[in-house]
LUMDOKE-102875 format. One record per residue (C-alpha): x negated, y negated, z negated; residue in three letters; chain; residue number from 0. Coordinates in steps of 0.02 Angstrom, whole numbers, plus 50000, padded with zeros to 5 digits. Each point is the difference from the previous one (the first is absolute). Layout:
// LUMDOKE-102875
+-------+-------+-------+-----+----+-----+
|    c1 |    c2 |    c3 |  aa | ch |   i |
+-------+-------+-------+-----+----+-----+
|     X |     Y |     Z | ALA |  A | NUM |
...
+-------+-------+-------+-----+----+-----+
***
This chain:
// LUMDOKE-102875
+-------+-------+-------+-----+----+-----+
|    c1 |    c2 |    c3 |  aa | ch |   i |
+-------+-------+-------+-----+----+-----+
| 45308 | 50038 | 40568 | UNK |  A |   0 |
| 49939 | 49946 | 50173 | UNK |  A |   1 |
| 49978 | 49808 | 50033 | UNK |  A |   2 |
| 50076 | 49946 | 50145 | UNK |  A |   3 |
| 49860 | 49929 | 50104 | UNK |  A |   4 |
| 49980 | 49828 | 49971 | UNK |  A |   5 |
| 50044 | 50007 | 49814 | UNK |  A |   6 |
| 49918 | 50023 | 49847 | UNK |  A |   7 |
| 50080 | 50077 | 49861 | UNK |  A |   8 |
| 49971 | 49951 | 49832 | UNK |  A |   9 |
| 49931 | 50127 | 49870 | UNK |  A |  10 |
| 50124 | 50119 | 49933 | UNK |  A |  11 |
| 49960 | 50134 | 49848 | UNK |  A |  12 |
| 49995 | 49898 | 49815 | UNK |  A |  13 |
| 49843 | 49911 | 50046 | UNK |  A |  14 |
| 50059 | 49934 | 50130 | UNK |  A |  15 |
| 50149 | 49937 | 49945 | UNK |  A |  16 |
| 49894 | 49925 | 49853 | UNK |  A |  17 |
| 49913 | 49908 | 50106 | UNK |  A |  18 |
| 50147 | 49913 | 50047 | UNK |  A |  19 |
| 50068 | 49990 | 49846 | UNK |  A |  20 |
| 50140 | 50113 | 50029 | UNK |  A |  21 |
| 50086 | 50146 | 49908 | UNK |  A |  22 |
| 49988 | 50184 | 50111 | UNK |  A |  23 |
| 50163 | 50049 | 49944 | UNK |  A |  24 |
| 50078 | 49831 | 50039 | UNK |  A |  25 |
| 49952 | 49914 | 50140 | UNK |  A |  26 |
| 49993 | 50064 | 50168 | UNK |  A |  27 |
| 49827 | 49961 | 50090 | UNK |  A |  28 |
| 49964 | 49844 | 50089 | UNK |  A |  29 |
| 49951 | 50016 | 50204 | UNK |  A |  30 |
| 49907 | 49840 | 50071 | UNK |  A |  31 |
| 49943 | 49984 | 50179 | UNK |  A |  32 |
| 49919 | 49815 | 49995 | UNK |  A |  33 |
| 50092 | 49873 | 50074 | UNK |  A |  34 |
| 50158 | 50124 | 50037 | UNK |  A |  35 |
| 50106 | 50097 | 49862 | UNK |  A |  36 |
| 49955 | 50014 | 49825 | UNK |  A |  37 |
| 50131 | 50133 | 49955 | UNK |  A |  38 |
| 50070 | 50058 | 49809 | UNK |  A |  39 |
| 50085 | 50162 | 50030 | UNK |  A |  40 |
| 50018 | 50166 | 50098 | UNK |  A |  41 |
| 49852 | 50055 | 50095 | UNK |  A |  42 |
| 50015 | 49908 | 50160 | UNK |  A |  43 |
| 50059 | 50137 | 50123 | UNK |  A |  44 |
| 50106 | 50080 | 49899 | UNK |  A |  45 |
| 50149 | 49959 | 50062 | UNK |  A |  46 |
| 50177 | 49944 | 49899 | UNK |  A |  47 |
| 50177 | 50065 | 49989 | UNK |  A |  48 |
| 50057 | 50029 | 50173 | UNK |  A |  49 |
| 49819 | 49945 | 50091 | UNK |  A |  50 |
| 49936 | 50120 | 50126 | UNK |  A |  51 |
| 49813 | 50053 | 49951 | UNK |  A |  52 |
| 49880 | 49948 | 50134 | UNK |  A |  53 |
| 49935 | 50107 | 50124 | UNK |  A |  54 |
| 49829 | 50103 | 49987 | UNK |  A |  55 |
| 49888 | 50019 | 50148 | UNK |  A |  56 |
| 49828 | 50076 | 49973 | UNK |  A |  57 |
| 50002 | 49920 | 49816 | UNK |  A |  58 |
| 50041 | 49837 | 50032 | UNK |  A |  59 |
| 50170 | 49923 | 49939 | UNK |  A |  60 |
| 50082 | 49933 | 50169 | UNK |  A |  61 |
| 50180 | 49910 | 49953 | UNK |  A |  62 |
| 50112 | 49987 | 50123 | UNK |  A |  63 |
| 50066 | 49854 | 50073 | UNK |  A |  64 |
| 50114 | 49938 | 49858 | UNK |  A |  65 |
| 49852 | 50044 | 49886 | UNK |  A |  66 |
| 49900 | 49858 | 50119 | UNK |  A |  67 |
| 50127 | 49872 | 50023 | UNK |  A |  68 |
| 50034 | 50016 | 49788 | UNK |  A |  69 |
| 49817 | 49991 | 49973 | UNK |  A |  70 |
| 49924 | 49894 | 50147 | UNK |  A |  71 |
| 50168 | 49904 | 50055 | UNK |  A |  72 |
| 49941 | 49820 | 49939 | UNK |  A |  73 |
| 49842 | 50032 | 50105 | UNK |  A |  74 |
| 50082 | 50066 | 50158 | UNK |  A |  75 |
| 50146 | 49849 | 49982 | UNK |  A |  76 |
| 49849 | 49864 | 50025 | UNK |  A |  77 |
| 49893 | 50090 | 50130 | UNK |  A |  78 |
| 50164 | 50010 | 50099 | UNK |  A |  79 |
| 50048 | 49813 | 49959 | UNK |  A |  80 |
| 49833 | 49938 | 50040 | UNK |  A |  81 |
| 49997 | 50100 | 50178 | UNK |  A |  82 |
| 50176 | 49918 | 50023 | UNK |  A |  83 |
| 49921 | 49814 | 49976 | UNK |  A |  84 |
| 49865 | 50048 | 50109 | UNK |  A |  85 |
| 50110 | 50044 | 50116 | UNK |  A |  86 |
| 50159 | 49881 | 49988 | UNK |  A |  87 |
| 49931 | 49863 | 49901 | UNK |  A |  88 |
| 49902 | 49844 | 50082 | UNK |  A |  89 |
| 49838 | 49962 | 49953 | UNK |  A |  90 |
| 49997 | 50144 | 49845 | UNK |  A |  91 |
| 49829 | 50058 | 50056 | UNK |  A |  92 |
| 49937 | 49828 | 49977 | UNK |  A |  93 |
| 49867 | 49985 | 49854 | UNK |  A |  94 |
| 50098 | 49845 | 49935 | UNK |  A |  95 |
| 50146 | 50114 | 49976 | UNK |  A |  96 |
| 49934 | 50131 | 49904 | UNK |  A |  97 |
| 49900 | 49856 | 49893 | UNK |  A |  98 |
| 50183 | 49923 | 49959 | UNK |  A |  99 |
| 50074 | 50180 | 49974 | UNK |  A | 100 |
| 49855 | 50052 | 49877 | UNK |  A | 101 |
| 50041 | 49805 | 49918 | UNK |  A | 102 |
| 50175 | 50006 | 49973 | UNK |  A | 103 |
| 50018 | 50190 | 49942 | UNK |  A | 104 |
| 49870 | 49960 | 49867 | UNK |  A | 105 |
| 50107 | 49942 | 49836 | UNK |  A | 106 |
| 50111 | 50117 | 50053 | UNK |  A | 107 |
| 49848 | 50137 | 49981 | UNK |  A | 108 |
| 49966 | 49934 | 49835 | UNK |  A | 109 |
| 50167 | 49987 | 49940 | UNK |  A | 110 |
| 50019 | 50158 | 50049 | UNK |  A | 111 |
| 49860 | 50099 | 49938 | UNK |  A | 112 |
| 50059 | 49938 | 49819 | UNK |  A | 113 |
| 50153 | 50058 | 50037 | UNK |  A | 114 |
| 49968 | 50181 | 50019 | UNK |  A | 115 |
| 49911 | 50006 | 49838 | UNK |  A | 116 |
| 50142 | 49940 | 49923 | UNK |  A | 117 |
| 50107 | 50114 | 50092 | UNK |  A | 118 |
| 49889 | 50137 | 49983 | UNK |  A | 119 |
| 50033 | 50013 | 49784 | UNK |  A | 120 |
| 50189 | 50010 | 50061 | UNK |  A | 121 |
| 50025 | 49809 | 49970 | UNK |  A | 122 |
| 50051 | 49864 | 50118 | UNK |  A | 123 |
| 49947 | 49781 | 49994 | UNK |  A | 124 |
| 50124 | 49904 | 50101 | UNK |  A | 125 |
| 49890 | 49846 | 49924 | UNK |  A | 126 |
| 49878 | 50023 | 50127 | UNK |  A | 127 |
| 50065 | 49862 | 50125 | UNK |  A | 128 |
| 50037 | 49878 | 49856 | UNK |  A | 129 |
| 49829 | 50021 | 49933 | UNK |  A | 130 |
| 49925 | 49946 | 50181 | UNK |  A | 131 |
| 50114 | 49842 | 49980 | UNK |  A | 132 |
| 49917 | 49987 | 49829 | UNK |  A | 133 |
| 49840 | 49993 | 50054 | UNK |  A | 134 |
| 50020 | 49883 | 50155 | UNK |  A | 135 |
| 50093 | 49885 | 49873 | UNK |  A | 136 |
| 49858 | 49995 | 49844 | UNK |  A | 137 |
| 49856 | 49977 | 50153 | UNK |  A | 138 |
| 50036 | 49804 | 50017 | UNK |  A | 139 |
| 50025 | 49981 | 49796 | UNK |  A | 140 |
| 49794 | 50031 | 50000 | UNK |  A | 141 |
| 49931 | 49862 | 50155 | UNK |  A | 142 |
| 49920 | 49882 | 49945 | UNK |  A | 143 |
| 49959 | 50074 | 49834 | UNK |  A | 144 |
| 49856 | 50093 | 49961 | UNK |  A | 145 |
| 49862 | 50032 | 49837 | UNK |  A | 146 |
| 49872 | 49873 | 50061 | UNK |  A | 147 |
| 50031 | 49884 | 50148 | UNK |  A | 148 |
| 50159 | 50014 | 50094 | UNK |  A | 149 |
| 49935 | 50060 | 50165 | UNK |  A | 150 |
| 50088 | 50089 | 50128 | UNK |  A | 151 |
| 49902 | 50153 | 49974 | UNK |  A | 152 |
| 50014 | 50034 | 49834 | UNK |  A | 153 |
| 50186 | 49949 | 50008 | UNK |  A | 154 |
| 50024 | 50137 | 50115 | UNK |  A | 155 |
| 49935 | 50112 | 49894 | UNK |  A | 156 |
| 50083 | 49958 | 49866 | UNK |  A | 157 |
| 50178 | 49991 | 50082 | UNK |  A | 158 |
| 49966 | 50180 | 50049 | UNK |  A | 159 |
| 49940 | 50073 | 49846 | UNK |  A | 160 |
| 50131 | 49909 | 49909 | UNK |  A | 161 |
| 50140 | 50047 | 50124 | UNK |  A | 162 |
| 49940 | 50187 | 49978 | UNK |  A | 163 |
| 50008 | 49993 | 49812 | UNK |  A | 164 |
| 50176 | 49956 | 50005 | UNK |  A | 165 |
| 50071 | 50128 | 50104 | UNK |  A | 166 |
| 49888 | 50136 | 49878 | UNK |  A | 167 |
| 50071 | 49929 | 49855 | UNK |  A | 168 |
| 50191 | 50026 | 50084 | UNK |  A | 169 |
| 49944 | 50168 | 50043 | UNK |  A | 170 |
| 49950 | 50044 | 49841 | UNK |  A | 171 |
| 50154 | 49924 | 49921 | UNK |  A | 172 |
| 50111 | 50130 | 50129 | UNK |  A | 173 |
| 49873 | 50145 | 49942 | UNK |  A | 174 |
| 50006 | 49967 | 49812 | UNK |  A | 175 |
| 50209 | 50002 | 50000 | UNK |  A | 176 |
| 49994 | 50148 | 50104 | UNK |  A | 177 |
| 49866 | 50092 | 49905 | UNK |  A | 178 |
| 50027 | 49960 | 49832 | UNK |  A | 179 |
| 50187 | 49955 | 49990 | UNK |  A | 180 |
| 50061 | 50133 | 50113 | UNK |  A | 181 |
| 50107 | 49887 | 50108 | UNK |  A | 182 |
| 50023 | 50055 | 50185 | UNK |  A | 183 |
| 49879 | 49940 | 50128 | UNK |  A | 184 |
| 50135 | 49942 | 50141 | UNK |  A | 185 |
| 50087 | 49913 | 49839 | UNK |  A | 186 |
| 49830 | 49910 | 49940 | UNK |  A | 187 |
| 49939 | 49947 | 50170 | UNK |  A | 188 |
| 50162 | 49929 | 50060 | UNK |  A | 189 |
| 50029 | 49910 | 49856 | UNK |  A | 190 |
| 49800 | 49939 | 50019 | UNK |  A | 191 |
| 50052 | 49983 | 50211 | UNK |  A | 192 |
| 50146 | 49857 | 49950 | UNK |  A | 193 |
| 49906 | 49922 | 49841 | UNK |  A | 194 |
| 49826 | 49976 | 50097 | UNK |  A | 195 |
| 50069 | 49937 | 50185 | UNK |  A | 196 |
| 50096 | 49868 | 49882 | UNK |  A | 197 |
| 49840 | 49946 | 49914 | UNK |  A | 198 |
| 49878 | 50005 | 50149 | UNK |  A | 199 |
| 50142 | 49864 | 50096 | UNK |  A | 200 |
| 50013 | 49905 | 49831 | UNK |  A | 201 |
| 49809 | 49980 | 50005 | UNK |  A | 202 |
| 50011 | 49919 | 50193 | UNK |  A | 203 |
| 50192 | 49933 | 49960 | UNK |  A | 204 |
| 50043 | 50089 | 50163 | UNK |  A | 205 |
| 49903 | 49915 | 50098 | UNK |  A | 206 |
| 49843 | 50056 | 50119 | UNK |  A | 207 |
| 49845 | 49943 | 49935 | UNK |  A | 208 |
| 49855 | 49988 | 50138 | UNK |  A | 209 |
| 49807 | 50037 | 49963 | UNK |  A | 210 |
| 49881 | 49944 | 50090 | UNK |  A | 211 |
| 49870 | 50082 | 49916 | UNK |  A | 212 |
| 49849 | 50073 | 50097 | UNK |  A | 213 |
| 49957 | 50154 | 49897 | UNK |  A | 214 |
| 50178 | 50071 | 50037 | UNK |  A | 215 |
| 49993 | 49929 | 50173 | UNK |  A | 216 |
| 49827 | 50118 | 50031 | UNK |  A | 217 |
| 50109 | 50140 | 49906 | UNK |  A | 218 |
| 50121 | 50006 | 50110 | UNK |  A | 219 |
| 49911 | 49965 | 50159 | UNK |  A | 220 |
| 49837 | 50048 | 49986 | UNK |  A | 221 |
| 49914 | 50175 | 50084 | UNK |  A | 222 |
| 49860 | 50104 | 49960 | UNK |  A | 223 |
| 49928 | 50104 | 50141 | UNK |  A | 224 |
| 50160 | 49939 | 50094 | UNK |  A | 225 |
| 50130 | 50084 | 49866 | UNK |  A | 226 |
| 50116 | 49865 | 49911 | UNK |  A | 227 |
| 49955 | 49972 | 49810 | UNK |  A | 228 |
| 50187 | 50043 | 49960 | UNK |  A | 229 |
| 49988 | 50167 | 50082 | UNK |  A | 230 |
| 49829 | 50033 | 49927 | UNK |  A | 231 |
| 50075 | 49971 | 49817 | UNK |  A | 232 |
| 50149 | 50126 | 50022 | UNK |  A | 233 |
| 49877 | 50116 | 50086 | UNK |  A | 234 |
| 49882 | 49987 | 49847 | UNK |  A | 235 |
| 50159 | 49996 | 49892 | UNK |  A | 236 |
| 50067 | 50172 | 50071 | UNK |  A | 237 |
| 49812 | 50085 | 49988 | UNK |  A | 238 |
| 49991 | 49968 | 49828 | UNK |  A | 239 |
| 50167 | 50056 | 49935 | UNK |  A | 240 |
| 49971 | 50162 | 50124 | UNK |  A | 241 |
| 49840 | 50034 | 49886 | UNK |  A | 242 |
| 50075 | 49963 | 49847 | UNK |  A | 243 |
| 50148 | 50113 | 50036 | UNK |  A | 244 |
| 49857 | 50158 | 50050 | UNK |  A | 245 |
| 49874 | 49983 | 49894 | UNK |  A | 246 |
| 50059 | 49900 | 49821 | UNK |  A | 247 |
| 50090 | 50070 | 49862 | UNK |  A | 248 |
| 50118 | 49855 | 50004 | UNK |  A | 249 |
| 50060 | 50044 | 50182 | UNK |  A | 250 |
| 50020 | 50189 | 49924 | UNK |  A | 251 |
| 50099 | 49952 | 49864 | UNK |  A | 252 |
| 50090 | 49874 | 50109 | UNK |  A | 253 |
| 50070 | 50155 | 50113 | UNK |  A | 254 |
| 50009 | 50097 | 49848 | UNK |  A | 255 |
| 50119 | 49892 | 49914 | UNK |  A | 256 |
| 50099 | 49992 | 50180 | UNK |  A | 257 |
| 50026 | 50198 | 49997 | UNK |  A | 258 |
| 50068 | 49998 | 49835 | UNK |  A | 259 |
| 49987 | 49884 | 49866 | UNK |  A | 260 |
| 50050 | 50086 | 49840 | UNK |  A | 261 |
| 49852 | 50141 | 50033 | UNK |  A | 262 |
| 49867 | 49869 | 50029 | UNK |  A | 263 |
| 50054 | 49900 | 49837 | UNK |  A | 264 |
| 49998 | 50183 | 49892 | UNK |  A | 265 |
| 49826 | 50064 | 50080 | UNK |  A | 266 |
| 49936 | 49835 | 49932 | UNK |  A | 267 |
| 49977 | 49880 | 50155 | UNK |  A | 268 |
| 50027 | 49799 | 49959 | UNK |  A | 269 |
| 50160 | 49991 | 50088 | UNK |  A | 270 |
| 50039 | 49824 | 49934 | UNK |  A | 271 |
| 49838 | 49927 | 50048 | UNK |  A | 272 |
| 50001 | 50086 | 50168 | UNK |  A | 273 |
| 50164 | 49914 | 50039 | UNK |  A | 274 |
| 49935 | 49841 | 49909 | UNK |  A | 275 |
| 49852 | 50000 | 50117 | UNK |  A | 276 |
| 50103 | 50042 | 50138 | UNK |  A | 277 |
| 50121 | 49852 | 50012 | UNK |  A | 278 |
| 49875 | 49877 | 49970 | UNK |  A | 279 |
| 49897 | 50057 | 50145 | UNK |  A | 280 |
| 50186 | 49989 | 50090 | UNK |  A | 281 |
| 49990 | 49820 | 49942 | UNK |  A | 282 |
| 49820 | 49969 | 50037 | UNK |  A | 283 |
| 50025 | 50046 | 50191 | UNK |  A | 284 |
| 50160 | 49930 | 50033 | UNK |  A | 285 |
| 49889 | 49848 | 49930 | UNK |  A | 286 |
| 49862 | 50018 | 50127 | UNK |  A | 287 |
| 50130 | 50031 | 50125 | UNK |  A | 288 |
| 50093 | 49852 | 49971 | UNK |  A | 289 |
| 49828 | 49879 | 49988 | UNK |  A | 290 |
| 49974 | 50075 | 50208 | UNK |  A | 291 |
| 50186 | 49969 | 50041 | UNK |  A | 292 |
| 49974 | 49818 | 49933 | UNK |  A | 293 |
| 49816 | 49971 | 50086 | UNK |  A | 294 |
| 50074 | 50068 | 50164 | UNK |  A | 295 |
| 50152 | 49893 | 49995 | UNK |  A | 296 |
| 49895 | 49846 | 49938 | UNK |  A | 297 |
| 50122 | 49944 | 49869 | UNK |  A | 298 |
| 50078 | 50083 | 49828 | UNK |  A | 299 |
| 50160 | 50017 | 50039 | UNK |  A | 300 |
| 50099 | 50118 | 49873 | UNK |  A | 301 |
| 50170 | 49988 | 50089 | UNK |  A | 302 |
| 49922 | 50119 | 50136 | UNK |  A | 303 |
| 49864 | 50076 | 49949 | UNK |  A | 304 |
| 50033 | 50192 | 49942 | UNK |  A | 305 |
| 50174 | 49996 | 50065 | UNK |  A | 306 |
| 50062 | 50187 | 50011 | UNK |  A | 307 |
| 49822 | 50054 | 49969 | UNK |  A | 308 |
| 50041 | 50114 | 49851 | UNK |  A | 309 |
| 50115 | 50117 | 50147 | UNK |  A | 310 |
| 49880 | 49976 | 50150 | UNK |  A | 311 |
| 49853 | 50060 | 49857 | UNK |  A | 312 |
| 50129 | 50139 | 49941 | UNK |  A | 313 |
| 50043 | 50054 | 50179 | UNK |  A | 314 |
| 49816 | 50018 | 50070 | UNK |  A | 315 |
| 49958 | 50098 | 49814 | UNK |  A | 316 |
| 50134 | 50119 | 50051 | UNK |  A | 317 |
| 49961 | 50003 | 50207 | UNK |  A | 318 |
| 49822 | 50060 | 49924 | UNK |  A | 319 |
| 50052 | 50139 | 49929 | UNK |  A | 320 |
| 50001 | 49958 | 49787 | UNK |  A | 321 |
| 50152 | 50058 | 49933 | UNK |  A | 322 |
| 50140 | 49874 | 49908 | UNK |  A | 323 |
| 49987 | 50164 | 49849 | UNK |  A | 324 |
| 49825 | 49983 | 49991 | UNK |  A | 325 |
| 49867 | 50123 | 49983 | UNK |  A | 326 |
| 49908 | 49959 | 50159 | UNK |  A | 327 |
| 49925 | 49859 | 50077 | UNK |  A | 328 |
| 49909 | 49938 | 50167 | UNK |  A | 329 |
| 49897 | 49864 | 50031 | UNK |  A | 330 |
| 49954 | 50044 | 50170 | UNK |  A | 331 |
| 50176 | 50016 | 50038 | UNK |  A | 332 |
| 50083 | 49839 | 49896 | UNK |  A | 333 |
| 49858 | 49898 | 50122 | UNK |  A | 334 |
| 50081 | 50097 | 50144 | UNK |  A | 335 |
| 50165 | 49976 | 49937 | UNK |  A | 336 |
| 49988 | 49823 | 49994 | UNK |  A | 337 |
| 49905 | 49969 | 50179 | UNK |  A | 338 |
| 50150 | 50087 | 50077 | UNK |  A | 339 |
| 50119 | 49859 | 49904 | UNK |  A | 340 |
| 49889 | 49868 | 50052 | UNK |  A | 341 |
| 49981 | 50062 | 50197 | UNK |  A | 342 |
| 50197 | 50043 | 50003 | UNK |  A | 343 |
| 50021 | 49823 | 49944 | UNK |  A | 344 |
| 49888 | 49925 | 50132 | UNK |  A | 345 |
| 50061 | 50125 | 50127 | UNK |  A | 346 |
| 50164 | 49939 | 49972 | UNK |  A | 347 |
| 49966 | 49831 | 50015 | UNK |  A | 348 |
| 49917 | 50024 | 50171 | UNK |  A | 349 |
| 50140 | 50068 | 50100 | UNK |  A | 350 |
| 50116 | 49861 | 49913 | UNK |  A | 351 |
| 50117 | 50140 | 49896 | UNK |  A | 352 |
| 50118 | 49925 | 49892 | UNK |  A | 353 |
| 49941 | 49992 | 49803 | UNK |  A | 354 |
| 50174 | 50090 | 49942 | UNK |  A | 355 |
| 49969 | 50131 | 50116 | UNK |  A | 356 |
| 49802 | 50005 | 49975 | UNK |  A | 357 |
| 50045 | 50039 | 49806 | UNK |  A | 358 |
| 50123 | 50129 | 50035 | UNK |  A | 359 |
| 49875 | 50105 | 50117 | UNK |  A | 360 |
| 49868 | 49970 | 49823 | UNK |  A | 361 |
| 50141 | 50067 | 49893 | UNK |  A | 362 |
| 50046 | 50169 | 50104 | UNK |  A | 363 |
| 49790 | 50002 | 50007 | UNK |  A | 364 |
| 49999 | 49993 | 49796 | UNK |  A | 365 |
| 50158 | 50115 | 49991 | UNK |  A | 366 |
| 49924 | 50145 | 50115 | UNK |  A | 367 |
| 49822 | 49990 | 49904 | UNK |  A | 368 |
| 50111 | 50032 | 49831 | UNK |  A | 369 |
| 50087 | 50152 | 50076 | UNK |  A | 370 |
| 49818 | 50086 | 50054 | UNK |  A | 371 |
| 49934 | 49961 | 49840 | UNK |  A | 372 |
| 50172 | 50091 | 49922 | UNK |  A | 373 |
| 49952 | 50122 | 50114 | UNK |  A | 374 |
| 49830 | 50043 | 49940 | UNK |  A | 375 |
| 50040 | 50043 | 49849 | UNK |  A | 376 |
| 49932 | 49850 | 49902 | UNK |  A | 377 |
+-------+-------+-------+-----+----+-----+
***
């Protein structure tokens, strides 16, 4: 088989397949391409039931245009909204606008990225959003507290880290009922979605908790080389979980597992683990997004915070181009997924649409990148 340019196949034969720890006879090989799809199943190009074969010209694979809106469409959607807020939208071209865009999309990219993971073994976590709340809500418990003397550094720290190790724990909680009881994922996490929101307010006793704390102040406000620390953590964020997906035998086995679970558990990969470590990095993230959404608002405030996150994180997994049955999944388009959220949001906003109507115009948007994903094949 012929990589598509600007993929890399993984090895096929029975040393390859060793090398991921896969079974030749059972498991479909794995295509990466970086930051885009990592991909369990039919040779990409090969077409499904009812899928019309791309054309040949000169040796190259040229799809038509259904082939490019299935493929590119989350790319094409936020060129064309960004050249409409160039156009229509009052001071978008300002550098303080894409500073605040790059901000607020940020623990939606993190949420996000985790999200696809997740997605990508066929599972779902709706606790994504109460998780965030969970975090901004254990980040006061630690001020004023720390190993030595209680300075405001080393509370910081310590609030963080702390904050962080909660949400893995209730990650790992969701991934250890799902991998080793056998309970459904949508189940687990919406039971974990109810049972964590209700903690994380209990913690605060519904009320908003300010923090004036100047560690979190310089996280969420601070710049290096002009780019907002925020949008420099869910940049670094997406990198690594693009490389981890390409070139690890965990992101292998991740996809793997996606494509079809009961071959990857007979040809010997760790499916429980894989799902174990899975969720908790779910957990971890929602975390770290839900210590920015805190530092940017100035205040913990767990009534708010991660509201409807687990849908907007769901929606901008499947805008990307990662399937809801797994098998595949996108990092490069998850980030682009959620940037076209985020700008639709702000767009909105701008020209003064109604919110009711703003979230019907996201749900046809969610609805129609379903239906080209049904139509790939996927």
């Amino acid at each position: 088989m012929t990589p598509v340019f600007g993929e890399e196949t993984a090895p096929t034969g029975e040393a390859g397949m060793a090398a991921a720890g896969l079974s030749l006879h059972e498991t479909p090989p794995v295509t990466t391409s970086g930051l885009g799809p990592a991909v369990a199943g039919p040779a990409p190009g090969a077409g499904g039931a009812g899928e019309a074969l791309p054309e040949h010209r000169g040796g190259l694979r040229v799809p038509g245009w259904s082939g490019l809106l299935r493929e590119y469409g989350v790319y094409i959607f936020l060129v064309a909204l960004v050249v409409y807020d160039v156009v229509a939208t009052q001071g978008f071209t300002s550098v303080a606008a894409f500073r605040s865009l790059a901000v607020e999309a940020a623990p939606l990219v993190l949420v996000a990225v985790g999200q696809a993971l997740t997605i990508g073994t066929r599972g779902i976590d709706l606790s994504v959003g109460s998780n965030m709340a969970l975090a901004s809500a254990v980040l006061p418990l630690f001020f004023g507290f720390s190993i030595s003397q209680p300075t405001e550094r080393h509370s910081a720290v310590l609030a963080i880290a702390g904050a962080l190790a909660v949400t893995t724990a209730a990650g790992i909680v969701s991934g250890a009922v799902v991998a080793f009881l056998g309970v459904q994922p949508l189940i687990v996490t919406l039971g974990m979605q109810l049972a964590l929101r209700g903690l994380a307010e209990s913690l605060t006793s519904g009320n908003q908790i300010q923090m004036q704390d100047g560690t979190l102040q310089q996280l969420a406000t601070g710049k290096i080389l002009g780019v907002p620390n925020m949008a420099l953590v869910a940049l670094l964020v997406a990198l690594l979980f693009g490389a981890v997906l390409r070139f690890t035998t965990f992101g292998r086995r991740v996809v793997a597992i996606g494509g079809n679970p009961r071959a990857s558990y007979i040809s010997g990969v760790p499916v429980r683990s894989t799902l174990l470590a899975v969720y908790a990095l779910g957990g971890l993230l929602a975390g770290v997004a839900g210590v920015l959404a805190s530092a940017y608002l100035g205040a913990s405030d767990p009534g708010d915070i991660g509201q409807l996150y687990e849908l907007l994180a769901i929606a901008a997994v499947v805008l990307g181009g990662t399937p809801l049955s797994g098998g595949r999944v996108t990092v490069l388009g998850t980030v682009a997924g959620a940037l076209v959220l985020q700008l639709l949001s702000n767009t909105f906003v701008s020209h003064n649409l109604q919110p009711t109507t703003a979230t019907m115009v996201e749900a046809v948007i969610i609805v129609a990148a379903v239906y080209f994903q049904k139509r790939r094949g996927n």
